[in-house]
DSSP file (Angstrom, degrees, kcal/mol; ACC not computed):
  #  RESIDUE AA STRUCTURE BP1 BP2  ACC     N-H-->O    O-->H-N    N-H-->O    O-->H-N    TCO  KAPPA ALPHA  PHI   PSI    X-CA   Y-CA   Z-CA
    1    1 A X              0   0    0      0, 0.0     0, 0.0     0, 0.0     0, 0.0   0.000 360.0 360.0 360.0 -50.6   37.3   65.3  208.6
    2    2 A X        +     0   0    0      2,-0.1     2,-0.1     0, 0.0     0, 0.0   0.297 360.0 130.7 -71.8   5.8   40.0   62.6  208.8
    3    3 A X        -     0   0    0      1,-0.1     2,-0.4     2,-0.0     3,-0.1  -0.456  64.4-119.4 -84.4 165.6   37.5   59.7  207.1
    4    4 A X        -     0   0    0      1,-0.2     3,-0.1    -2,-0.1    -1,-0.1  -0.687  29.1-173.6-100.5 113.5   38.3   57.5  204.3
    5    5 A X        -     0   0    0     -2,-0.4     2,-0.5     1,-0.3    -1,-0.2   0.931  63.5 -10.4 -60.4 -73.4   35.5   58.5  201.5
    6    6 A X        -     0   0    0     -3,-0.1     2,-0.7     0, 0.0    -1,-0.3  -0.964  55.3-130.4-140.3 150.3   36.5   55.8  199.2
    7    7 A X        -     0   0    0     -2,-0.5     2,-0.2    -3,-0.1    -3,-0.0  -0.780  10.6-159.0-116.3 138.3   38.5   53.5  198.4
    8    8 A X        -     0   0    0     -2,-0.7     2,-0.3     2,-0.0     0, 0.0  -0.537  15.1-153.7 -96.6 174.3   40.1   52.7  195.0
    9    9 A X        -     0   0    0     -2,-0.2     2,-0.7     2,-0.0    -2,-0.0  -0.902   7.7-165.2-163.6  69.8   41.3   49.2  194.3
   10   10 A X        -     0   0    0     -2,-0.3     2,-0.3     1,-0.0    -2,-0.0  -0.756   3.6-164.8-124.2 107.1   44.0   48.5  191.9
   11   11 A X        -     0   0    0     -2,-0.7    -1,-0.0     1,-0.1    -2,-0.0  -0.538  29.7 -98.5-113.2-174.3   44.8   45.4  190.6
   12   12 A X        -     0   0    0     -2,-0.3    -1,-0.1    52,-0.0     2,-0.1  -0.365  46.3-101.1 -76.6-171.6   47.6   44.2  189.0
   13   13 A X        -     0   0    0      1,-0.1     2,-0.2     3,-0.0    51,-0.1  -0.159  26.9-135.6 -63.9 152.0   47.6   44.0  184.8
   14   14 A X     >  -     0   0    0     -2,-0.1     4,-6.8     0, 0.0     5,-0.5  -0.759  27.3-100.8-106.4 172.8   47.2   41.2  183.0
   15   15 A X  T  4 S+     0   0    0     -2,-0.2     4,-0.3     1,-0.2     5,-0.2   0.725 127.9  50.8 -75.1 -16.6   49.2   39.8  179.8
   16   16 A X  T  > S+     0   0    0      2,-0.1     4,-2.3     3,-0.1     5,-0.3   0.940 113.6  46.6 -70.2 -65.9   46.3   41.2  177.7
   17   17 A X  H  > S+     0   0    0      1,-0.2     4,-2.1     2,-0.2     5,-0.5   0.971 110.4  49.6   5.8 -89.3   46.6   44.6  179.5
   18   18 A X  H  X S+     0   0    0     -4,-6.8     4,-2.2     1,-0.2     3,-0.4   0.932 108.6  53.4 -57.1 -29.5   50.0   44.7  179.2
   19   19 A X  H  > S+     0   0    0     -5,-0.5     4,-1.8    -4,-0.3     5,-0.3   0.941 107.5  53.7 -66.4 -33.5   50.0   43.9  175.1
   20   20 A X  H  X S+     0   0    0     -4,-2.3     4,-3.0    -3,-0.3    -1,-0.2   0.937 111.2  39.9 -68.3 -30.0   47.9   46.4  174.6
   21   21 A X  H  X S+     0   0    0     -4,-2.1     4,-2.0    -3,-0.4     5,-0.2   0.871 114.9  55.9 -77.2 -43.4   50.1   49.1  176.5
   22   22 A X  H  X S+     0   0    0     -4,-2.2     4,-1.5    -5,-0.5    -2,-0.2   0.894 112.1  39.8 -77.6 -31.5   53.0   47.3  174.7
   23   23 A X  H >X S+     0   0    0     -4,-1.8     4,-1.7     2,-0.2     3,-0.7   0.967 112.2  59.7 -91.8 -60.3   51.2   48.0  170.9
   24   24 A X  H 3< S+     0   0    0     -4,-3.0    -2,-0.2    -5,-0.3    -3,-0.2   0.722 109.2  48.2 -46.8 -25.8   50.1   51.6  172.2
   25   25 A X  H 3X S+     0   0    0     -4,-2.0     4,-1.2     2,-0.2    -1,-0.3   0.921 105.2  48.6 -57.2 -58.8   53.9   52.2  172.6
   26   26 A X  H <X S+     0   0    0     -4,-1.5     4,-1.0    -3,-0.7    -2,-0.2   0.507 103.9  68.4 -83.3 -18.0   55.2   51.2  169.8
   27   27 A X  H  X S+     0   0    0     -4,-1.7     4,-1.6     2,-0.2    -1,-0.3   0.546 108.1  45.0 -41.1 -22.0   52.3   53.5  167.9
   28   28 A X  H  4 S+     0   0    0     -5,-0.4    -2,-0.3    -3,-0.2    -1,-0.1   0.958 106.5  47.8-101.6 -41.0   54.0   55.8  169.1
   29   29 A X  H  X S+     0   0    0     -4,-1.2     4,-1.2     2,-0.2     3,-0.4   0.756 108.5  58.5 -33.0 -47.0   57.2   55.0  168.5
   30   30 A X  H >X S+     0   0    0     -4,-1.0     4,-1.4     1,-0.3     3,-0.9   0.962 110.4  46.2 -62.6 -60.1   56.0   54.3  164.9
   31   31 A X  H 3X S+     0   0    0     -4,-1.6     4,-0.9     1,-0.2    -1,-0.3   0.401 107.2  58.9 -49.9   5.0   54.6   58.4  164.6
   32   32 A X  H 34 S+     0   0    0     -3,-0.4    -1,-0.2     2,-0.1    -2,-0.2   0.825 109.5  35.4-103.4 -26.3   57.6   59.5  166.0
   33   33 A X  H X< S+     0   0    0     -4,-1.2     3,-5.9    -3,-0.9    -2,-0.2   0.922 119.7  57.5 -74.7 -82.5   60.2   57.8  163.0
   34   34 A X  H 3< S+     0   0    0     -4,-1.4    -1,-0.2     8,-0.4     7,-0.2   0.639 114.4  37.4 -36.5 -34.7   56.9   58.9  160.4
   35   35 A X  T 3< S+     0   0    0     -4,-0.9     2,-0.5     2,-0.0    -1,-0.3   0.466  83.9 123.8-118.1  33.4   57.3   62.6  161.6
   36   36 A X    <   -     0   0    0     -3,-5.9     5,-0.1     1,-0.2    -3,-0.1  -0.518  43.5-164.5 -52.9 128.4   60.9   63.0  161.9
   37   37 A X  S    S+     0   0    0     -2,-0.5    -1,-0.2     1,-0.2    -4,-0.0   0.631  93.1  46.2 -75.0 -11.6   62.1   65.8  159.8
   38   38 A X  S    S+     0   0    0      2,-0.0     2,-0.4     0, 0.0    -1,-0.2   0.582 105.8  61.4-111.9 -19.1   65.7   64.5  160.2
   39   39 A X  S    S-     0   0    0     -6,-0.1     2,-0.4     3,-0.0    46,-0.0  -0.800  84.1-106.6-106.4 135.2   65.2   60.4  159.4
   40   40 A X        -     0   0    0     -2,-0.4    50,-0.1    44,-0.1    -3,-0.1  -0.731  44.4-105.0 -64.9 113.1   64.1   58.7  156.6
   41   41 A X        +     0   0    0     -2,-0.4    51,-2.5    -7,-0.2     2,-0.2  -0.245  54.2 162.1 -46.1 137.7   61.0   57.5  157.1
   42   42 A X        -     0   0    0     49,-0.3    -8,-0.4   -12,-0.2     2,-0.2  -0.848  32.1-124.0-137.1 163.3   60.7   52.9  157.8
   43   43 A X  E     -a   94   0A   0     50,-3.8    52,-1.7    49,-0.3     2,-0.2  -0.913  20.4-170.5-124.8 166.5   59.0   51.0  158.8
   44   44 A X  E     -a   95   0A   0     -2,-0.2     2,-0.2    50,-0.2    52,-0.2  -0.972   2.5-168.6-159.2 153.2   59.6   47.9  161.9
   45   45 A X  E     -a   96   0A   0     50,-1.3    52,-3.9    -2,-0.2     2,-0.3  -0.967  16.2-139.5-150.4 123.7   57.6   45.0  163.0
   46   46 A X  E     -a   97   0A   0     -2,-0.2     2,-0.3    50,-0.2    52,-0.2  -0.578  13.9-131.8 -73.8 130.5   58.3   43.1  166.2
   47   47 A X     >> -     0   0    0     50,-2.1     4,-3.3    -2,-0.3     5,-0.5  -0.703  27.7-110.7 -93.2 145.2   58.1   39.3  166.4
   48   48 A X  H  >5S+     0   0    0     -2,-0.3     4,-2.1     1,-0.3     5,-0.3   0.959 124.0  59.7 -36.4 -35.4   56.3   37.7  169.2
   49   49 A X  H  >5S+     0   0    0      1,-0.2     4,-2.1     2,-0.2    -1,-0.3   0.995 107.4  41.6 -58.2 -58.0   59.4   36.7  170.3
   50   50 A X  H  >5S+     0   0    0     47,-0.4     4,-1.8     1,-0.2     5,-0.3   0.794 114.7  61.3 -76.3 -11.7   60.9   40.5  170.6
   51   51 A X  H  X5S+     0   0    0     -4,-3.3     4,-1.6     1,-0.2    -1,-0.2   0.872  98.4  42.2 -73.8 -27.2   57.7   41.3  172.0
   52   52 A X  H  X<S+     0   0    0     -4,-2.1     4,-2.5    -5,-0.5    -2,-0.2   0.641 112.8  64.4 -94.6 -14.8   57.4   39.3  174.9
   53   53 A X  H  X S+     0   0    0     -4,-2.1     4,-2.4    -5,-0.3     5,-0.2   0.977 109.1  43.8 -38.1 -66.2   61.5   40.6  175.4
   54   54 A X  H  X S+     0   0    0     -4,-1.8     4,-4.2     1,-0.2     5,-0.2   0.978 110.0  50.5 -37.9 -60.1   60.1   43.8  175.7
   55   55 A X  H  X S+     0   0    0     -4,-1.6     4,-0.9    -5,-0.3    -1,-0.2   0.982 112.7  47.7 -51.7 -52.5   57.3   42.9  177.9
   56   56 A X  H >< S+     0   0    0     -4,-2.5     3,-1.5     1,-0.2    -1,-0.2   0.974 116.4  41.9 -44.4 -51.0   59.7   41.1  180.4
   57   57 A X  H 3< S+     0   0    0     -4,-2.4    -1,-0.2     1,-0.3    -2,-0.2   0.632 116.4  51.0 -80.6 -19.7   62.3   43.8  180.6
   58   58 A X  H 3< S+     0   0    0     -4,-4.2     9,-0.7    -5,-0.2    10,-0.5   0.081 109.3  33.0-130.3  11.3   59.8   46.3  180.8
   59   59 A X    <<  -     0   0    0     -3,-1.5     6,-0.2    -4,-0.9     2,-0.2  -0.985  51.7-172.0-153.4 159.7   57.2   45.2  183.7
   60   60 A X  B  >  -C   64   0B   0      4,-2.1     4,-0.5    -2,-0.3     6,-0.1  -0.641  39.0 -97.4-147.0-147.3   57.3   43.7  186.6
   61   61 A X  T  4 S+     0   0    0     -2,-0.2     4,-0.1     2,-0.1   -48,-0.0   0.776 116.1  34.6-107.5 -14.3   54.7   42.3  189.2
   62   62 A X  T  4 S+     0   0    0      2,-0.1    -1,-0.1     1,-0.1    -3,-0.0   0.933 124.7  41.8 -81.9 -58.9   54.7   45.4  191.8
   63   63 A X  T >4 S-     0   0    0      1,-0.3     3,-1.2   -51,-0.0     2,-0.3   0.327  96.8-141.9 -96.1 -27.0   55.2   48.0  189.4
   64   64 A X  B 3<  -C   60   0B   0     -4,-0.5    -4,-2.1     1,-0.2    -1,-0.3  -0.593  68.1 -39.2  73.7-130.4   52.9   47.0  186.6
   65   65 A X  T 3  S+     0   0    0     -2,-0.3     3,-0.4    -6,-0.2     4,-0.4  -0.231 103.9 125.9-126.9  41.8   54.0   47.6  183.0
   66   66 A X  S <  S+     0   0    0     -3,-1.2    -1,-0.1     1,-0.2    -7,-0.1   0.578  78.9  49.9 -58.7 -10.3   55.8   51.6  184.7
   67   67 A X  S >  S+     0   0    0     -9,-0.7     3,-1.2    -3,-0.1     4,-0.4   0.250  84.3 100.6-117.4 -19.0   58.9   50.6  183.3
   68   68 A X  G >> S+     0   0    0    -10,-0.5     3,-3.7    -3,-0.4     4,-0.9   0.919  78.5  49.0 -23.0 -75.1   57.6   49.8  179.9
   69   69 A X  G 34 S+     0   0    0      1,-0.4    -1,-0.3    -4,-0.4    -2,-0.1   0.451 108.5  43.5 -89.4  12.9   58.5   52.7  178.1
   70   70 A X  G <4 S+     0   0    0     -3,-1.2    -1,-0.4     2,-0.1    -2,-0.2   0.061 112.3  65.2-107.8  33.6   62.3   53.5  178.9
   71   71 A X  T <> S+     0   0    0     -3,-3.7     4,-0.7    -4,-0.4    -2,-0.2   0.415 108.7  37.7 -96.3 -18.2   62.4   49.5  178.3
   72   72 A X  T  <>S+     0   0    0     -4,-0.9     5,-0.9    -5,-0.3     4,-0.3   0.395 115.1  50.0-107.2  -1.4   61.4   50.4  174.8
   73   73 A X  I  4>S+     0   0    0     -5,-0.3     5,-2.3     3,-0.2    -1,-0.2   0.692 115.6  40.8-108.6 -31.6   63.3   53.3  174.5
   74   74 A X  I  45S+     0   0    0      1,-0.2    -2,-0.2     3,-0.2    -3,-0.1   0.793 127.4  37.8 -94.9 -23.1   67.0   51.5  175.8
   75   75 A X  I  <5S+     0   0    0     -4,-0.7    -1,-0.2     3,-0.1    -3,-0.1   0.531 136.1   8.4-110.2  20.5   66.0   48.2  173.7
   76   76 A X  I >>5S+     0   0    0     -4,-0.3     3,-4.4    -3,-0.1     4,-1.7   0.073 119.8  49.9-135.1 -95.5   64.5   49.5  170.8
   77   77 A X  I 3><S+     0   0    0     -5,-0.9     4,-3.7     1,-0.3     5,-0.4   0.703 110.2  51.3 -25.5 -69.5   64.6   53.2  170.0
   78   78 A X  H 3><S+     0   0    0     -5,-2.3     4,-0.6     1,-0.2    -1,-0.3   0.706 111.6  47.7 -79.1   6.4   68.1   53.7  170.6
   79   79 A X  H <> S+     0   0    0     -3,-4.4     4,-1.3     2,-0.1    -1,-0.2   0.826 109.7  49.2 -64.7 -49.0   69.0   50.9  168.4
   80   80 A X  H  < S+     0   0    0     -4,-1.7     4,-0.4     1,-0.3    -2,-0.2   0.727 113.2  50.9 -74.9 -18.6   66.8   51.9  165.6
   81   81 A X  H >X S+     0   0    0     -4,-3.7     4,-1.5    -5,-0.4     3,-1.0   0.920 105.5  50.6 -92.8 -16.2   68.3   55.5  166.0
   82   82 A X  H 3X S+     0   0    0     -4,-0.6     4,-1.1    -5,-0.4    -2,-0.2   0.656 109.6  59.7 -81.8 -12.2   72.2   54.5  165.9
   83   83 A X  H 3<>S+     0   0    0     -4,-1.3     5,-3.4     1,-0.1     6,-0.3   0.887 110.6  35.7 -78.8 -26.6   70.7   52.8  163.0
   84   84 A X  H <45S+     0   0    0     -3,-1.0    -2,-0.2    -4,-0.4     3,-0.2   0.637 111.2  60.3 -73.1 -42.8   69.6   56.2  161.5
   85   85 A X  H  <5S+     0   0    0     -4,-1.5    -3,-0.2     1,-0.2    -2,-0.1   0.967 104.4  44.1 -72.1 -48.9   72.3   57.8  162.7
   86   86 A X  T  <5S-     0   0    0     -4,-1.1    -1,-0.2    -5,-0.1    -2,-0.1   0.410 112.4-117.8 -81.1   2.3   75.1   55.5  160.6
   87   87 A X  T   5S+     0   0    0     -3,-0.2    -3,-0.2     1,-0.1    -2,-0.1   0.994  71.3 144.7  52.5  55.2   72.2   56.1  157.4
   88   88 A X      < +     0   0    0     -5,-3.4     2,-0.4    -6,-0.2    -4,-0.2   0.089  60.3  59.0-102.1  14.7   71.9   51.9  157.7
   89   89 A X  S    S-     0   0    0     -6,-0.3     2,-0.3    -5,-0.1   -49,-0.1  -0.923  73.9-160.3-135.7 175.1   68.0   52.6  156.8
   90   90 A X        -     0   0    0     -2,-0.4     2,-0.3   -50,-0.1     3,-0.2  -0.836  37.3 -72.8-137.3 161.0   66.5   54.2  154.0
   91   91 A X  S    S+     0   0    0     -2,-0.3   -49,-0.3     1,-0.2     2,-0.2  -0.469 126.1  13.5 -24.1 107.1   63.4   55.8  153.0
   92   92 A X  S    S+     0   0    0    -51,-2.5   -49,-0.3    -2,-0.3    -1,-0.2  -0.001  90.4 150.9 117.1 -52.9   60.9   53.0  152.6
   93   93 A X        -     0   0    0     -2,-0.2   -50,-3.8   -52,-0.2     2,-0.4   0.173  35.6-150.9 -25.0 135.8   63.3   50.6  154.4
   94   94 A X  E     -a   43   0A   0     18,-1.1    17,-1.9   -52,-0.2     2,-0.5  -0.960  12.9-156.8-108.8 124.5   61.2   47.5  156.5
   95   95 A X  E     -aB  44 110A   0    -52,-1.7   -50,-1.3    -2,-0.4     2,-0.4  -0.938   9.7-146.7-140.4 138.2   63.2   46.4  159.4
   96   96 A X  E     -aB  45 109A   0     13,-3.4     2,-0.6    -2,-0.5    13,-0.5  -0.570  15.5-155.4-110.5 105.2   62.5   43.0  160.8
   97   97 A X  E     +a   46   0A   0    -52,-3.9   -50,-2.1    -2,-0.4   -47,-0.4  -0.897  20.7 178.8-108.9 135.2   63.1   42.9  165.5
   98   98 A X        -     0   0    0     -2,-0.6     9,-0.9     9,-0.2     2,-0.5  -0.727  31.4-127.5-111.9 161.1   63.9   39.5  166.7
   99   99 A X  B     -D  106   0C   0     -2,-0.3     2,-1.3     7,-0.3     7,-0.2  -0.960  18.2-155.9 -80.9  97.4   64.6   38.4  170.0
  100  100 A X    >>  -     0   0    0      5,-2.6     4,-3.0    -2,-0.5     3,-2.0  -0.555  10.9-175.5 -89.9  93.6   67.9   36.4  170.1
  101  101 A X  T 34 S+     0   0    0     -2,-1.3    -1,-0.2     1,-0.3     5,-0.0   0.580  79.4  65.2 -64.5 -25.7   67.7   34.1  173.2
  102  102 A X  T 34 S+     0   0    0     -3,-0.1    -1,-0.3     1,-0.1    -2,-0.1   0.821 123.9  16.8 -62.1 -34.4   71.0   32.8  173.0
  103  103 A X  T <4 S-     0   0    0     -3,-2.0    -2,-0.2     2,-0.1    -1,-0.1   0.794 103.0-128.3 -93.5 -12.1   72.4   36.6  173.8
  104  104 A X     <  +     0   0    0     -4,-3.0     2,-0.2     1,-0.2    -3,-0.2   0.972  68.2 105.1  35.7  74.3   69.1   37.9  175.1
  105  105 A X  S    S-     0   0    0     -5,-0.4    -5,-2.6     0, 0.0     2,-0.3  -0.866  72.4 -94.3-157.0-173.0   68.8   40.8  173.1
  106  106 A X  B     -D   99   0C   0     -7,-0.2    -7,-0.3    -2,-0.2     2,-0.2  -0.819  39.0-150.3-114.5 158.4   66.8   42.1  170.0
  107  107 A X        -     0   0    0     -9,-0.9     2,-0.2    -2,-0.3    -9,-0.2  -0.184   2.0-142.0 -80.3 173.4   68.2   41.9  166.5
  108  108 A X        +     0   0    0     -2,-0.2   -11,-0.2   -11,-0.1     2,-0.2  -0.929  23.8 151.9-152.6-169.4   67.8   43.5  164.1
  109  109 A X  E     -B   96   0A   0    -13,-0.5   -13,-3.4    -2,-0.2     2,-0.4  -0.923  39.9-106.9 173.3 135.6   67.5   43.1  160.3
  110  110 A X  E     -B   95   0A   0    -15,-0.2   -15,-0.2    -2,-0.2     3,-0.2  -0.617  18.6-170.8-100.5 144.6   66.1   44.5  157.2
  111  111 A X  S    S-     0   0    0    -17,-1.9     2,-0.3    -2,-0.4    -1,-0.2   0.990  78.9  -5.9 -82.7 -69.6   62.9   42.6  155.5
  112  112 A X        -     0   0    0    -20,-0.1   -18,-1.1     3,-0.0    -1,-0.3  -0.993  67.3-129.1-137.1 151.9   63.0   44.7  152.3
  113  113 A X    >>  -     0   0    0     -2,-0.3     3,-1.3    -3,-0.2     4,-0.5  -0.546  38.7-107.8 -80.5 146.6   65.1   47.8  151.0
  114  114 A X  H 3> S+     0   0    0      2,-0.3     4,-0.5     1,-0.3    -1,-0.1   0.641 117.6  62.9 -50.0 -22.7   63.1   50.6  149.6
  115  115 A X  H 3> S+     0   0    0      1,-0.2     4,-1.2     2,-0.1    -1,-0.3   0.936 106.3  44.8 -84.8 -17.2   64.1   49.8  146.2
  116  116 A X  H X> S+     0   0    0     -3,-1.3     4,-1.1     1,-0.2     3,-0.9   0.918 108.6  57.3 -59.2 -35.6   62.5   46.6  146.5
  117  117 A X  H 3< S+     0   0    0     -4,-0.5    -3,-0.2     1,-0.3    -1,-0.2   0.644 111.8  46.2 -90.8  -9.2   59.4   48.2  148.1
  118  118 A X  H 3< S+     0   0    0     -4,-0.5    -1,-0.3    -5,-0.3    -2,-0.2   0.861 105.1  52.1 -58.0 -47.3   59.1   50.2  145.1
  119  119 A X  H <<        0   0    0     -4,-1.2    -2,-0.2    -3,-0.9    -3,-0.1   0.620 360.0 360.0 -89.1 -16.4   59.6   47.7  142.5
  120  120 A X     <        0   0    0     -4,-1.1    -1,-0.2    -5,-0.1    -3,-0.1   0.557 360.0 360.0 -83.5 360.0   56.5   45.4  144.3
């Protein structure tokens, strides 16, 4: 009654792993701005550089990548809403995340305003 059936095995992630978890996040992130009813829809694209931010802050070697997504929610999502909030984005709006290594933190920064993405 008290035997071990089976045994599962878990090793840890790798940095292919974890990018894939890290892009399945940030889909989601991406549907969540497309179906606010209250934001103007954008759009945002991460540079390798803010990606592998993420990825530090947001896994670690015990833990896996469990921490991921409130690492994406305190360094990205609540930027990109106070950004919303203060109606610094627009409909259309492309917004450009850096990694700044001198403060160690993400930027952020718009690529083009929706009347440019209009007029292309």
């Amino acid at each position: 009654m008290n035997r071990i059936d089976k045994t599962v095995v878990f090793r840890p992630l790798g940095a292919k792993e974890l990018r894939r978890i890290l892009a399945i996040e940030l889909e989601l992130v991406a549907q969540r701005i497309a179906a606010s009813a209250t934001a103007a829809p954008f759009s945002f694209e991460l540079t390798p550089g803010a990606e592998d931010f993420l990825l530090r802050e947001g896994t670690d070697m015990k833990y896996g990548a469990r921490h991921l997504k409130r690492a994406i929610e305190r360094e990205l999502v609540h930027p990109l809403s106070n950004l919303i909030a203060t109606g610094q984005t627009q409909s259309g709006d492309c917004i450009s995340v850096d990694f700044d290594a001198e403060n160690s933190c993400l930027t952020f920064s718009k690529t083009c305003a929706a009347a440019e993405a209009q007029a292309a």
